[in-house]
Each structure stands twice: as C-alpha cells, then as structure tokens.
N, C-alpha and C positions, 0 to 999 in steps of 0.2 A: 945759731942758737946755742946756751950756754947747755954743756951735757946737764949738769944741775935743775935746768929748768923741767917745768913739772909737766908742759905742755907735750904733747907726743906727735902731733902734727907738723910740719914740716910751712910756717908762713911765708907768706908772700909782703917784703918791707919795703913799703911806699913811701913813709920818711923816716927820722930819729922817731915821731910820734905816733905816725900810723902803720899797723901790719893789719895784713887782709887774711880772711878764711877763705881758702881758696875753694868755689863752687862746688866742686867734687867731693871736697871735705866729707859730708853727708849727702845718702841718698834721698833728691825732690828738694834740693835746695836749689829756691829760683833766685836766687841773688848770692851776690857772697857778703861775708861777716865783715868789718871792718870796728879792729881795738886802736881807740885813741893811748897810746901809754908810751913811757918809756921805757926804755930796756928795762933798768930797774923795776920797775912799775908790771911790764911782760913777766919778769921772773918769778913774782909775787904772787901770781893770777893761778888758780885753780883750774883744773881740768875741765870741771862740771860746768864752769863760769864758759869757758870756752865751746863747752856741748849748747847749754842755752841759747848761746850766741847764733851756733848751727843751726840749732830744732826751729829758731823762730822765722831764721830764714828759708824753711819749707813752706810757711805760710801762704794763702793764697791773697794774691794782689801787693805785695810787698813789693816797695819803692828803695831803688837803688840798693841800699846796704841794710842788714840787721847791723847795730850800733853799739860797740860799750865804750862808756866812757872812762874816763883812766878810775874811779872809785869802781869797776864794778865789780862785785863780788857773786855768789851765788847767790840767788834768788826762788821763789815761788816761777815756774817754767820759763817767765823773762829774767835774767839776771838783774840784778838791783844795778842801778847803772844804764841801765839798756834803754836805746832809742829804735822803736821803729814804724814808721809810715803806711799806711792800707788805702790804694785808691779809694776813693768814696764807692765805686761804683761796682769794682769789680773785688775788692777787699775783705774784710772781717775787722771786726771787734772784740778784744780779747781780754780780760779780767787781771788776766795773770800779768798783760802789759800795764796797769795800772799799778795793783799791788792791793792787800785790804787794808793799809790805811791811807785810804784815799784822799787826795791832798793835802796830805801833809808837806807843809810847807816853811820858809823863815820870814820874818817881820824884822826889821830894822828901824830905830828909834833913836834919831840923833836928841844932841841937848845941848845947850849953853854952857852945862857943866863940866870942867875940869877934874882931871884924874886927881889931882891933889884937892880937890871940893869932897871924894868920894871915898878913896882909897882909908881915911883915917876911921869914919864908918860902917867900912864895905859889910858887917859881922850883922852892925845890928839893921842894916835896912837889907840884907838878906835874911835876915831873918822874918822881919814885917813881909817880903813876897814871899817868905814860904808861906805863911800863916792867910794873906789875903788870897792866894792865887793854889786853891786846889791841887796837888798831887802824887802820882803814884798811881797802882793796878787800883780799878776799880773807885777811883775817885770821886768824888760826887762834890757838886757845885752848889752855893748858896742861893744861887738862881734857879727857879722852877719855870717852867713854860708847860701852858697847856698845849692841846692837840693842834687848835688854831694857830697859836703862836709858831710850834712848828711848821708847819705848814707853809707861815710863812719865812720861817727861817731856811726850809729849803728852795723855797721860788726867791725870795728877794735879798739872800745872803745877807753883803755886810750893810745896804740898805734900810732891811730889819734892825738891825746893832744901833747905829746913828741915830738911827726917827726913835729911836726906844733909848735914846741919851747913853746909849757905851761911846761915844766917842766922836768926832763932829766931821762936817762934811768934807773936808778936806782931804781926812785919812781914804774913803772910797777912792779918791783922786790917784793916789799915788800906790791903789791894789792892781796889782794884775787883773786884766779880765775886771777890772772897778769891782774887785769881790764878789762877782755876781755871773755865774753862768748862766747862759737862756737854755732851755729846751728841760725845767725838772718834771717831772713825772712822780708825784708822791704817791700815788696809787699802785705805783711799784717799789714802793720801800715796805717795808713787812710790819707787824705788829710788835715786833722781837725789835729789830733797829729800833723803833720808836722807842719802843721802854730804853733799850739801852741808850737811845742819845737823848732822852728828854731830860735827865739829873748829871749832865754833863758838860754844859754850856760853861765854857771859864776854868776848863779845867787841863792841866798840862799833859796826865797822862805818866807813863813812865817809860821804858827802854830807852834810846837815845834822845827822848824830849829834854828840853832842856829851857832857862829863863838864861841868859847872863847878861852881866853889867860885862861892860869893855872900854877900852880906852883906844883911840885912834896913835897906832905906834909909829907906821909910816904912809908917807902919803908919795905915790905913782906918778902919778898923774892928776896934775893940778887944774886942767882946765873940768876935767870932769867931777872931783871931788868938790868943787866949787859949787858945780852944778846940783850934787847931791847934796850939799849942806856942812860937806865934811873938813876936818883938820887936824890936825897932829896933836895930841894930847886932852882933845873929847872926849867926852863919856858918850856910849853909846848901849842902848839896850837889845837884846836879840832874841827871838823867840822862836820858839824852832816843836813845833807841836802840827798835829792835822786831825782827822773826824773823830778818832775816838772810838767809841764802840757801836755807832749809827756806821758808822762808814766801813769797820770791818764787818758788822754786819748782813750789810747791805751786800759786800764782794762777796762772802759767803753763800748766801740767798740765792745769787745770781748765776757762780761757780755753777751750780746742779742743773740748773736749767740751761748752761751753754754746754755743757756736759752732753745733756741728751741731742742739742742743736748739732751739735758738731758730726753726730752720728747721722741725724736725719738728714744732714745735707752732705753726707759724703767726702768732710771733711778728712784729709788722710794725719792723725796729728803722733809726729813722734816719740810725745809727752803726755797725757793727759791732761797735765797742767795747764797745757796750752789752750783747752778749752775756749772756742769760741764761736760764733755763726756770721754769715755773710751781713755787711754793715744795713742792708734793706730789710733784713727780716727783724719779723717783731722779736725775739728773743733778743737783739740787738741789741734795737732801737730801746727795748724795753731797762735792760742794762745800763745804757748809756742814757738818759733819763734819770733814774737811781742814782747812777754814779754822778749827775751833777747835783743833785738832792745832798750830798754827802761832801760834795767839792764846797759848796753853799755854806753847809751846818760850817766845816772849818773854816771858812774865814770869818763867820761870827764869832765861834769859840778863841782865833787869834787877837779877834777886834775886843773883844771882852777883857782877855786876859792883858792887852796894852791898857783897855782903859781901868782895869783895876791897878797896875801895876803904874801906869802915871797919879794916880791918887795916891799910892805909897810917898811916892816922891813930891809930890806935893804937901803931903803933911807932914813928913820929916826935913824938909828946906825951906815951910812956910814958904814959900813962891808958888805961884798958879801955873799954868801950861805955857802961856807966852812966855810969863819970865824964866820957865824952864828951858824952854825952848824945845821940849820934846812933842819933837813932827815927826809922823811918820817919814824913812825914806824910802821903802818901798816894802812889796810885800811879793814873795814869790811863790808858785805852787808848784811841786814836784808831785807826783806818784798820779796821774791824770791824764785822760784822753781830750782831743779836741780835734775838731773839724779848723783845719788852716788851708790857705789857698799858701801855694807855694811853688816855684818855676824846675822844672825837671825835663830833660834836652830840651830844653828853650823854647817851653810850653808851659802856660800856666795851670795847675790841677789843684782839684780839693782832694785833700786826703785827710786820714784820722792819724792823726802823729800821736804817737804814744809814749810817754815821759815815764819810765817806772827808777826813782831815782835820779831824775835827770831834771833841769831846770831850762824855761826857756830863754835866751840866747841874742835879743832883736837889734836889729842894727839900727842906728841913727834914722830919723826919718820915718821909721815905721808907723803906719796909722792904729799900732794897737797899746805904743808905749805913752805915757802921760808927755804934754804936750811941753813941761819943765824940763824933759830931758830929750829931745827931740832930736837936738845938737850933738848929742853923745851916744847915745844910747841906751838904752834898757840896762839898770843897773842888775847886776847876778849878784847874789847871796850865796856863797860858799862857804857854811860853818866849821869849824875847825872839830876836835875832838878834847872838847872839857878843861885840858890845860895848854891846848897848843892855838896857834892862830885861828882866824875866820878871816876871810877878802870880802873883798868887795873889789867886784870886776861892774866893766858896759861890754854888751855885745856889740856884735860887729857885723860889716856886710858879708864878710867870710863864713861868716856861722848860717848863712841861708843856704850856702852851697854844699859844705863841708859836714852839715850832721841836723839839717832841718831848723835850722836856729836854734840848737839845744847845746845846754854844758852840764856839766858833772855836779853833784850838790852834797858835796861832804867829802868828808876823806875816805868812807870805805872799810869797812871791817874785814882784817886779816885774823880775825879770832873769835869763835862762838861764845855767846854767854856763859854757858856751861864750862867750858875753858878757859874762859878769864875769872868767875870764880874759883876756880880750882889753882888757878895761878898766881891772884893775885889777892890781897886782903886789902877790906875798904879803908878801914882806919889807917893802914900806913899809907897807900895811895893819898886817902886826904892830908897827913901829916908833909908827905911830899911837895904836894901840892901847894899849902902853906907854905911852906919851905921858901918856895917859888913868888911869893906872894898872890897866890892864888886861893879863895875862901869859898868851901863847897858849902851846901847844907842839901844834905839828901831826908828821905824818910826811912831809909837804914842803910850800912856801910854796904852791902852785897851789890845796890846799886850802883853803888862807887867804884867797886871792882868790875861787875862788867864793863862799866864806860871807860876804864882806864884810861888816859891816853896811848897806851901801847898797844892795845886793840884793835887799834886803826892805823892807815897807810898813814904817812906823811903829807898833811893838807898844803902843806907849803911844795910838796912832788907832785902832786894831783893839781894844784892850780897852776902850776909851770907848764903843765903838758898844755893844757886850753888857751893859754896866757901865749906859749910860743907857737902852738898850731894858728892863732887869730880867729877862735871859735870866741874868746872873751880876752880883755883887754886888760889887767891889774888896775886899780884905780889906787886902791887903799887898804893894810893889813891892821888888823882888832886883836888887840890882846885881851884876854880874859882877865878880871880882880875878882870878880865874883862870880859862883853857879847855882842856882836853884836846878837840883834833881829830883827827877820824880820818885 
C-alpha cells in the first residue's frame, strides 16, 4: 500500500482489481469486505467508505462478501456503491442498503439520428427539454394524478404509463423487472409521500439527475451493439433520474420504524444507519412493500419523461417515432432491494441482494433479461459525469459468482457539493464545457458547479475495473453534445 493512501488497514490483494477486508478488520464481522478497484481507484477511496464497507458486514445472514464497487464512495450506513446479500430466511432488510432515492435509475434511447443531424441544433432542442421536461429541488409536473391514479402507479409501474399513452408497449419490454415490481404495499406509503409524489410524475429532479443527448463515439463489441441497436456516430438519449420525493419519503418513514425493529429484535448494529429487522418480520416486509411502491412511481416518472422528451424530437425533425427511430434500449434500476435466487457453494438460495448504487449485471441466457438480448446479455448503463463519457456494457456469467450479478452505476464522487461549489463556478465550468463542444442548460450555474466533471472519479477508470474483472463486458462508449441539469 502506497504510505500516501488514506486507508489505515493493512488489505488482503486478490487481484489488480479485488482487495479483501480482512474478517478481523471489525468486531462481529461475519464475512469479509471485498473492494472491486484499482490501485489508483484504492488510493482515492475514503476511510469512512471502507468502515461502511466493515459495519455492513456485521449484519446478520449476509452472503459471502459486503461489496464496493470501484464508484463507491461514502454513503447513508451502506456506502453508495455497495452490494450486499441477506439470506431470505435467516437475514435482514435494511433501508440504508437501498438509499432514499429509491430506484433511481438510467434509461437509454437509441435513434436513426446522426450526430451531425443534432449537433448544429443541440442549443435550441435543449432548450425545448428543459422547458417540456420539469426540473430542479422541488419541481412540479404538468401532470396531476389523483389518489386512484396513484395507486395505481405504485402496483402497476410502467404498465400504468403505456395503457395511459406515455409511451407504447414495447418500451415495458425492454425495462428491467418490465418496470414493474410485484409485492407493493400502498397502505404503507404515508400521507406525506403521497403529497410529495403526486405533482411530481415527469419530473427530473436535481443533484446528479440529468437528460442528455449523446453520440455513440466508439463501438467494443459489435456483435452485441448490434443486438442493442447501436453504432458509431448515433445520437442517443439518457436519462438518469429515480422516485423523487415519494420514494425519499417513503426511506425516511420507514428509517424510524426499523430503528426501533432493530432494538426489539436484538440486533447488535455498529451504525445506526444501519437500521434494519429480520426479512420475516412485519416492519420488513412492510418496508419492502413501500419501497417497491417507490421503485414503481420511478419507472413511471422515467417512462414519462422519455415520452415527453420523444415529442420534443418529434416536433423539431417533423418525423414521428419509427422514423425517429427512438426505442428504448434498456432501462436500469440502481438504489433497490430484490428477492433473487442465486447459487452460493453450489447451492441454489433466495436472498435479498441489495444494490445501493450498484446496477444489475445478468449474464447471457438469463430468464429475467428481455428475450432480444438473450445472446449477450443484459445491457449495463454506466453514466459518465456531464462532460466525460457513459458505456454501455452486457453482463456476464462471471458477474453471478463474482458480486451477485451487480456492477457499478456511475463514476462516483470524490467531492461534496458543498466543496465543489466552493471550488468551482458554474458559468466557467459551462464556458469549458462548450469549449469542448459540449451545451449545458441548468436552472442555475451552482448546479453546474456541483456536477462538475471534476467531482467525480474517472468513468472511463471505474468501467475498466468491471470491464477487466468480467463483472460487465464494454459494448459501446457515449459522448455527451447536450445536458439538461436539474
């Protein structure tokens, strides 16, 4: 280890890409830690990021390893980044392994259009998505839904979106989870979530949400890019938002009442944060319920804001959807628990895998990926940071052994908001940007500066570690022309 580095423990290095927390690390750690990174990437990485990593692996029923992946940074008690597993039976359910904005996720949006179709306009049809597509703190949506309406937007996700014309049947095809969790529970979403997510449907939101236009710069791997729809100098759109103020709501709500569960059942937790109850008991089950009510709301609020954002383009190219060509290519969800069957010493077990920052991973073949990509795999969405790249990977069969079929979902913040305002100013950052040929439009500079691109790891470092461990595969790298910030 470099004397430089900030870590004070002494790892155990399983390859260039994996180093382990070794059991002992922390006391009632029943598995050890295991950080997907590279040296580089190790030196980057925060103390606290590393204590998380320890505290989660006290947990009771936790599977093989507590997880970071190379973006993780400090977090709410699981670090952002973190992956980890709870038998079904002998496990827990924890809040803090989701995050409160609960599935937040990326949308991918190929097109027939060329970068030189776009690039001469990029100003003013970023301008028309700021104006048709809500955002910023506190945004509110043209769309009203009553109480029913919700309702059923938390049982029937992107289902509800479709049959109510945001966007047509195909796009469910090609969501994760067909945009739709089973098992929602509205009668434990509060009265508070509801206000807050019922003037919110269609709306981006702000801190790292984002719309942008892209341009396919290079292409990996061609049999799979093929499969996706993709090619070298496409425009592509990317969407990269989750629940809004229902779904942090909703984590909040829930936080107090696993708070007290965790007491009444004897949980020993070396965080508070960590807050959770055994997966059978109702304070749970009642959680995880809620939280698909919230997984739900966001892939409506995603599916919305695609099909306002293909009306944009549609009026300004005068072409309709087919001759646009903009299909969904896939939709992924990060910050989210799930019940998955998965093989652990060469035994098949349900466990609750828990994604906080993390995206899922699935290998060729899988009966949960759309059946267009069967051959490849489950395409990953790994967004860049505003002016640097976004991939597009497929998972692998490696990624079911190696980290529960999970990979990394962004670059990763080496710098707090607070800090990047203080160090950076919006209006040069966009001037730069430009520069670059890259065209922001925020709802004010400050936004700009915290998303800097300097604020984050290097997305092109962070998808090399997944890309060479065989957790996910490179398909295809997106360059940004245009960003709509919240």
């Amino acid at each position: 280890m470099s004397e430089n580095n900030s870590i004070s423990v002494q790892l155990n290095k399983i390859n260039d890409n994996t180093w382990e927390v070794p059991q002992g690390y922390r006391p009632g750690m029943r598995v050890p830690g295991r950080l997907f990174l590279s040296f580089p990437l190790l030196e980057m990485l925060e103390q606290g990021t590393l204590d998380q990593v320890a505290n989660v692996a006290t947990l009771p029923g936790i599977q093989k390893y507590s997880m970071a992946m190379p973006d993780a940074h400090l977090g709410y008690g699981f670090p952002i980044g973190g992956v980890a597993a709870f038998d079904r039976e002998e496990g827990v359910i924890s809040p803090g392994g989701v995050g409160f904005d609960i599935n937040c996720g990326v949308r991918l949006i190929r097109s027939n259009l060329l970068e030189s179709d776009v690039r001469p306009y990029i100003k003013d049809i970023l301008e028309k998505l700021f104006h048709a597509i809500p955002s910023g703190v506190g945004s509110k949506s043209r769309l009203r839904v009553n109480d029913d309406q919700l309702d059923d937007i938390f049982i029937n996700g992107s289902n509800w979106a479709v049959e109510n014309g945001y966007g047509i049947p195909e796009d469910i095809e090609k969501c994760e989870s067909q945009g739709m969790m089973e098992g929602a529970l509205v009668k434990q979403v509060s009265t508070k979530a509801r206000q807050r997510g019922r003037p919110q449907l269609g709306t981006l939101g702000s801190g790292n949400h984002f719309l942008e236009i892209q341009y396919v710069a290079e292409v990996y791997d061609r049999k799979a890019a093929d499969a996706f729809g993709l090619y070298e100098g496409q425009v592509t759109c990317m969407i990269h938002c989750g629940s809004r103020g229902a779904g942090h709501q909703i984590c909040t709500d829930h936080l107090r009442n696993l708070t007290q569960a965790a007491q009444k059942y004897n949980i020993y937790l070396p965080d508070k944060q960590l807050a959770c109850a055994p997966t059978d008991s109702s304070e749970a089950q009642n959680y995880f319920g809620a939280m698909v009510c919230a997984a739900n709301y966001a892939w409506v609020n995603r599916q919305i804001i695609m099909h306002w954002a293909r009306g944009v383009f549609q009026d300004f190219f005068k072409q309709d959807i087919d001759e646009l060509g903009m299909n969904l290519v896939y939709d992924v969800a990060h910050n989210v628990a799930k019940l998955e069957e998965h093989r652990i010493e060469n035994k098949k077990k349900e466990i609750y895998v828990h994604r906080k920052g993390a995206t899922r991973a699935f290998p060729p073949m899988h009966p949960d990926i759309p059946q267009a990509y069967r051959k490849v795999g489950q395409p990953v969405l790994i967004p860049g940071s505003m002016g640097t790249a976004s991939y597009v990977l497929h998972g692998t069969y490696d990624s079911m052994d190696i980290s529960f079929g999970s990979a990394c979902h962004g670059a990763g913040r080496v710098m707090s908001r607070a800090h990047a305002k203080h160090e950076f100013r919006g209006e040069q950052i966009q001037r730069e940007l430009s520069e670059k040929g890259i065209s922001v439009r925020a709802t004010q500079p400050a936004l700009i500066a915290e998303e800097a691109p300097e604020v984050y790891k290097s997305s092109s470092d962070v998808v090399d570690v997944v890309h060479n461990l065989g957790i996910a595969r490179k398909v295809a790298r997106l360059m940004p022309i245009g960003v709509v910030k919240g």
